[in-house]
MILONU-118018 format. One record per atom (N, C-alpha, C): x, y, z; residue in one letter; residue number from 0. Coordinates in nm, 2 decimals. Example, Ala and Ser with C-alpha at 12.3 -4.5 7.8 and 13.67 -1.06 7.14 Angstrom:
<rec <1.32 -0.57 0.78> a 0>
<rec <1.23 -0.45 0.78> a 0>
<rec <1.32 -0.33 0.78> a 0>
<rec <1.28 -0.22 0.71> s 1>
<rec <1.37 -0.11 0.71> s 1>
<rec <1.29 0.00 0.79> s 1>
//
This chain:
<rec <-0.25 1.61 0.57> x 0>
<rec <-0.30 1.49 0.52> x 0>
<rec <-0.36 1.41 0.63> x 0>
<rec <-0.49 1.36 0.60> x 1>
<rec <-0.52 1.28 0.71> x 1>
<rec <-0.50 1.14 0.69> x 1>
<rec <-0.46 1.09 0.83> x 2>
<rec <-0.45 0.96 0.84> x 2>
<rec <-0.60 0.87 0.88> x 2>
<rec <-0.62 0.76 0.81> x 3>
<rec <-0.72 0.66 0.90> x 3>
<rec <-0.67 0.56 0.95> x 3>
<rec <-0.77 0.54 1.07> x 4>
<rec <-0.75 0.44 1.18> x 4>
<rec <-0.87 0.29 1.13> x 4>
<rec <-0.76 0.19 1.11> x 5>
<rec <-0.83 0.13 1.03> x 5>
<rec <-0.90 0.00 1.15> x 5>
<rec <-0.99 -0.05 1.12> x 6>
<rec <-1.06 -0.18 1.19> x 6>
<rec <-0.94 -0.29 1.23> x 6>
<rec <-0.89 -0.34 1.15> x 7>
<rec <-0.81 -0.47 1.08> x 7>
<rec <-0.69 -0.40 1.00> x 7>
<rec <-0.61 -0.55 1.00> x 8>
<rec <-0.54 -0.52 0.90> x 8>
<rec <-0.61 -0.57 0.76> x 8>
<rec <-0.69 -0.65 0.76> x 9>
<rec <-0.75 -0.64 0.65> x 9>
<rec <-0.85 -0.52 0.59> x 9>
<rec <-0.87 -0.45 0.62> x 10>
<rec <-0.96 -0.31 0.61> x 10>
<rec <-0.87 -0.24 0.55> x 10>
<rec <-0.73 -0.21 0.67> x 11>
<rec <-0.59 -0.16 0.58> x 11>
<rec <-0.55 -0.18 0.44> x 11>
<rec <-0.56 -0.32 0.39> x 12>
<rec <-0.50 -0.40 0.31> x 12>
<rec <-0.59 -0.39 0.14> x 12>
<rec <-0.73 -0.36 0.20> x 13>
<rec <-0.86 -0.32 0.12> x 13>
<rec <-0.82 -0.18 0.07> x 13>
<rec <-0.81 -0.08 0.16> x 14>
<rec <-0.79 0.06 0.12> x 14>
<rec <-0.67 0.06 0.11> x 14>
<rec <-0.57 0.01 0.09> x 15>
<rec <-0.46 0.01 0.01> x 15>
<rec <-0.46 -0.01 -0.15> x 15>
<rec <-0.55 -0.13 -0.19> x 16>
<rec <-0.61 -0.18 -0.34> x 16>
<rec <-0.73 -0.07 -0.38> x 16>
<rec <-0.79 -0.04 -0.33> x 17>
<rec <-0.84 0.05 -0.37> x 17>
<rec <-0.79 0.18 -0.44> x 17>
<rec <-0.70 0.20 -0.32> x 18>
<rec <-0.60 0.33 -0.39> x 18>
<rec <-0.59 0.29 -0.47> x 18>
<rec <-0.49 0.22 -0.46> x 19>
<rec <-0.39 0.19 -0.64> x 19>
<rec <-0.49 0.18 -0.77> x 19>
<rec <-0.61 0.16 -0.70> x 20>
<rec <-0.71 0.12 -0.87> x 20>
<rec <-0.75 0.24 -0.90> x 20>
<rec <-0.79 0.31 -0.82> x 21>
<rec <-0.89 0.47 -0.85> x 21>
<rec <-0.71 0.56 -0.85> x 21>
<rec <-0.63 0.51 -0.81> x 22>
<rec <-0.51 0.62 -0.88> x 22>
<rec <-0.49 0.75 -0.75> x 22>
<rec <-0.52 0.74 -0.64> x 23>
<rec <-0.57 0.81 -0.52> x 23>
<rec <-0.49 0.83 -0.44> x 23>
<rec <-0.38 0.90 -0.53> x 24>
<rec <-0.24 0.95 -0.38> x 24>
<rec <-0.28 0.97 -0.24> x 24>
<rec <-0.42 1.07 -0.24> x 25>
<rec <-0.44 1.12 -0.10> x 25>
<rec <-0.44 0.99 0.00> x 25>
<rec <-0.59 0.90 -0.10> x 26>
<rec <-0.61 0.77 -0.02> x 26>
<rec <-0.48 0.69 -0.02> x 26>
<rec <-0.42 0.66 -0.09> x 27>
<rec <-0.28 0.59 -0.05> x 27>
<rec <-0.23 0.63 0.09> x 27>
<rec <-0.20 0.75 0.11> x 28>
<rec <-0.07 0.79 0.22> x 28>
<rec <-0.18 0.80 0.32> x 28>
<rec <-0.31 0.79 0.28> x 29>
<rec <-0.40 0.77 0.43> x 29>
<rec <-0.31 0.62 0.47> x 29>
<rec <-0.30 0.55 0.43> x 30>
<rec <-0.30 0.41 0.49> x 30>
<rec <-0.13 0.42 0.56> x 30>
<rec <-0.05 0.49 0.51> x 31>
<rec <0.05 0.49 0.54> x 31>
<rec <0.11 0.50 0.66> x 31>
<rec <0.17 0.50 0.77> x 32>
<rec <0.21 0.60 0.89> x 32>
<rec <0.29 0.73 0.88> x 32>
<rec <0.23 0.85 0.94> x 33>
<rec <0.33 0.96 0.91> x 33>
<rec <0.45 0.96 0.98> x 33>
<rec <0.54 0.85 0.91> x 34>
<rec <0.65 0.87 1.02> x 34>
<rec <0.81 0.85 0.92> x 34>
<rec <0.92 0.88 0.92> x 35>
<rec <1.04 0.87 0.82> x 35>
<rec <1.05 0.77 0.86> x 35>
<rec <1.00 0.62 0.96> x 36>
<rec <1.07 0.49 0.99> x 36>
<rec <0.98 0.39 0.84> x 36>
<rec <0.90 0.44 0.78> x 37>
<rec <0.85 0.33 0.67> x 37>
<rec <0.92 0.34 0.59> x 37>
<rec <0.93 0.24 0.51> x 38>
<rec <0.96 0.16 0.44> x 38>
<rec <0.88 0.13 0.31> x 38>
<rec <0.95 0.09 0.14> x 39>
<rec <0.85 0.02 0.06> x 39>
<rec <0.95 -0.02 -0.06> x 39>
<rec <0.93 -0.14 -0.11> x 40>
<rec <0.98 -0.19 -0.19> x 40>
<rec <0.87 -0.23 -0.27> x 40>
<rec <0.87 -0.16 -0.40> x 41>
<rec <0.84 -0.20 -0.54> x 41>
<rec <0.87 -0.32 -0.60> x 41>
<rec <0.78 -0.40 -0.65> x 42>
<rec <0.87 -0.51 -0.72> x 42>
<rec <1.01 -0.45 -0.85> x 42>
<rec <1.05 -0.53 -0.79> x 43>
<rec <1.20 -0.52 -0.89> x 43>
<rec <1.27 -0.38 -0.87> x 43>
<rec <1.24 -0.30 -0.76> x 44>
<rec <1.26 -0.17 -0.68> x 44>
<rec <1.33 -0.19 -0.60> x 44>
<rec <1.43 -0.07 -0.53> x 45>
<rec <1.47 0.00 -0.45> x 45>
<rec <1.43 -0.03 -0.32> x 45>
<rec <1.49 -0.06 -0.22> x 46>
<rec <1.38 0.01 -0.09> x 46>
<rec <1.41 0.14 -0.09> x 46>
<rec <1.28 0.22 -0.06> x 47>
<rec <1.24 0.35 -0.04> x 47>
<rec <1.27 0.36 0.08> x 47>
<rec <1.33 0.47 0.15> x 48>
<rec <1.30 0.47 0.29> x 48>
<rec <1.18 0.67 0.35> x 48>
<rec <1.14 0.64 0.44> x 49>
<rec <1.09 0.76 0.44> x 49>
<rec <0.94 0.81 0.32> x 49>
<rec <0.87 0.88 0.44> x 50>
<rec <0.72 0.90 0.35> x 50>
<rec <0.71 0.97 0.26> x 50>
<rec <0.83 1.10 0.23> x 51>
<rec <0.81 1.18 0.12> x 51>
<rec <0.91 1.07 0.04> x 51>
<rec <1.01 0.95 0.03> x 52>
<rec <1.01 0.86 -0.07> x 52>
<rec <0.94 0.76 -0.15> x 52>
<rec <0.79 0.72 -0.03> x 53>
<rec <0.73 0.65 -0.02> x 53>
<rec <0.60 0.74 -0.14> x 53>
<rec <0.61 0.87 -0.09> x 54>
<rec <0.50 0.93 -0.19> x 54>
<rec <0.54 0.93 -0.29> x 54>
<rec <0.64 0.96 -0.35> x 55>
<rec <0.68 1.00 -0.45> x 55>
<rec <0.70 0.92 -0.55> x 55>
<rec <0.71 0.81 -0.48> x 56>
<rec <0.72 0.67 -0.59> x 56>
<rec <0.57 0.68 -0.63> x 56>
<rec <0.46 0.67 -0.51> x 57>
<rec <0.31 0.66 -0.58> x 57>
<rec <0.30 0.73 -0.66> x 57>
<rec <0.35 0.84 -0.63> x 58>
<rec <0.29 0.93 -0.73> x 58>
<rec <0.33 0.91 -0.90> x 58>
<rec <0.44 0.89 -0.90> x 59>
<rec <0.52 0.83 -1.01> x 59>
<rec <0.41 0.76 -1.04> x 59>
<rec <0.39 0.62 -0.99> x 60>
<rec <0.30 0.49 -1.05> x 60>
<rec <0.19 0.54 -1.07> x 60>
<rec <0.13 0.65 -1.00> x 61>
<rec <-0.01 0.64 -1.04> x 61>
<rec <-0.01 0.76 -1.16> x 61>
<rec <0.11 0.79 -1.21> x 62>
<rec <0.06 0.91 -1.33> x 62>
<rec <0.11 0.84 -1.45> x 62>
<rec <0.21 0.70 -1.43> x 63>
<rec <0.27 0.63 -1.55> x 63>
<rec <0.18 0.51 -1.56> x 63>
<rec <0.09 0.49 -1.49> x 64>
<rec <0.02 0.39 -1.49> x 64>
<rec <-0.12 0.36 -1.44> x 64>
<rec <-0.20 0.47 -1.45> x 65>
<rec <-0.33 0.47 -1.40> x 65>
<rec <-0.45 0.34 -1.49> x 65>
<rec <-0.55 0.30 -1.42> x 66>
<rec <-0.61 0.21 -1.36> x 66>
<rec <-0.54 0.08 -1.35> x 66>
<rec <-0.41 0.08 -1.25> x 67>
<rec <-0.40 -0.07 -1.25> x 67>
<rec <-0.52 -0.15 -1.17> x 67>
<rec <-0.51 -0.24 -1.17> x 68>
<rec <-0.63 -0.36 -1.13> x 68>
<rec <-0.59 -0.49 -1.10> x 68>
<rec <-0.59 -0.53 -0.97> x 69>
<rec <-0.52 -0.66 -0.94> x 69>
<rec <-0.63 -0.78 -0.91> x 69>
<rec <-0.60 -0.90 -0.89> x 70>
<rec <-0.66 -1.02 -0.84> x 70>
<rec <-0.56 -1.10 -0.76> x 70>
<rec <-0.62 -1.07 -0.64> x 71>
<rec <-0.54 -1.12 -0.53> x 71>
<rec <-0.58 -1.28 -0.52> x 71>
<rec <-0.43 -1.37 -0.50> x 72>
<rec <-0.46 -1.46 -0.51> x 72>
<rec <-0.38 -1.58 -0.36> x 72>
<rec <-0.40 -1.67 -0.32> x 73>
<rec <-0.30 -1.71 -0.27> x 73>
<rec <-0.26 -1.65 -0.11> x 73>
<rec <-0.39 -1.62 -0.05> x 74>
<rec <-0.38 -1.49 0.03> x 74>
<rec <-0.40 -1.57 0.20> x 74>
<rec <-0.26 -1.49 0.26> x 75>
<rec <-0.24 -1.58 0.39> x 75>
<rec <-0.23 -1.50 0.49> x 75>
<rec <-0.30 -1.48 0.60> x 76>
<rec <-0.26 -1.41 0.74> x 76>
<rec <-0.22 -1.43 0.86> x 76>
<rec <-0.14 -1.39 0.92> x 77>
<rec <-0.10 -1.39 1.06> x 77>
<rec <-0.12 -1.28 1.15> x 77>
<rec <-0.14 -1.31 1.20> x 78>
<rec <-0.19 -1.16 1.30> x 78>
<rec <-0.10 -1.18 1.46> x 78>
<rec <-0.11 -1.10 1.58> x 79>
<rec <-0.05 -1.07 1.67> x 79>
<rec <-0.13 -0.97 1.76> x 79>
<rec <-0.08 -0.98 1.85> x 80>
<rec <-0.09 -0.83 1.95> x 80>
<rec <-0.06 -0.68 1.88> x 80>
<rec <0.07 -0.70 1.80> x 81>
<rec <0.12 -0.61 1.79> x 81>
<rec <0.22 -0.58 1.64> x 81>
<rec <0.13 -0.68 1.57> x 82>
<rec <0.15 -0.73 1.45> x 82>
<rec <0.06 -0.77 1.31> x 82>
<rec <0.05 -0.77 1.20> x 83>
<rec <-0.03 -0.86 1.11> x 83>
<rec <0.07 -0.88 0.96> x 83>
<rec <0.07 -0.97 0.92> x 84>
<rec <0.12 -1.04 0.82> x 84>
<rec <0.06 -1.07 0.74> x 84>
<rec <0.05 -1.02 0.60> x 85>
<rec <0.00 -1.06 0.49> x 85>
<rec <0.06 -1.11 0.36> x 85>
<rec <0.06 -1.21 0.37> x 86>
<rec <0.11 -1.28 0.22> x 86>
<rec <0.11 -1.33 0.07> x 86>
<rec <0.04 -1.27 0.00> x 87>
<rec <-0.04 -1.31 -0.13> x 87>
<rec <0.04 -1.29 -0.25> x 87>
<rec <-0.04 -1.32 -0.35> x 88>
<rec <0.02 -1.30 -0.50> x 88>
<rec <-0.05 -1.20 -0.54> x 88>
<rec <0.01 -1.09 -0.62> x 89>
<rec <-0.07 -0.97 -0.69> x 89>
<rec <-0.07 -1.03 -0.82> x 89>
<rec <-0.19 -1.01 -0.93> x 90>
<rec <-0.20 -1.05 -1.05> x 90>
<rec <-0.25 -0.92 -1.07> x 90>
<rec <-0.14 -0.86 -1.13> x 91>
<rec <-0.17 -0.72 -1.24> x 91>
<rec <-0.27 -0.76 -1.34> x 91>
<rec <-0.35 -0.67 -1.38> x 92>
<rec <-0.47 -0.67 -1.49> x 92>
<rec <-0.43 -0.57 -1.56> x 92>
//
């Protein structure tokens, strides 16, 4: 699986929503790190730990729920050296 090397964390943050809308496991775990130290919590979810947990949940959502579609709202950044923080509201469609 390949990984991309993104511009920004906002580029990241883009091709993350995009996945989810077009339903695009591959493109999902692009964004991902190939590493067992990630992390994901679902709303009202588990933390996942590890990439093959991390896939597996997408995969789940994107076969019980294909074209979700969000409107991001509420959307705040922080960034760093060695860091970026993103904080918004997802409005499910």
């Amino acid at each position: 699986m390949s990984r991309r090397i993104f511009a920004s964390s906002i580029e990241a943050e883009a091709a993350f929503y995009e996945a989810i809308e077009r339903a695009d496991l591959a493109a999902m775990m692009a964004v991902w790190a190939d590493d067992e130290e990630v992390a994901c919590i679902h709303p009202v979810g588990p933390r996942l730990a590890g990439i093959e947990a991390v896939r597996e949940s997408w995969s789940h959502i994107f076969k019980s729920s294909p074209g979700l579609s969000f409107q991001l709202t509420h959307q705040q950044y922080r960034t760093g050296k060695q860091f970026a923080l993103h904080s918004l509201h997802e409005n499910i469609r």
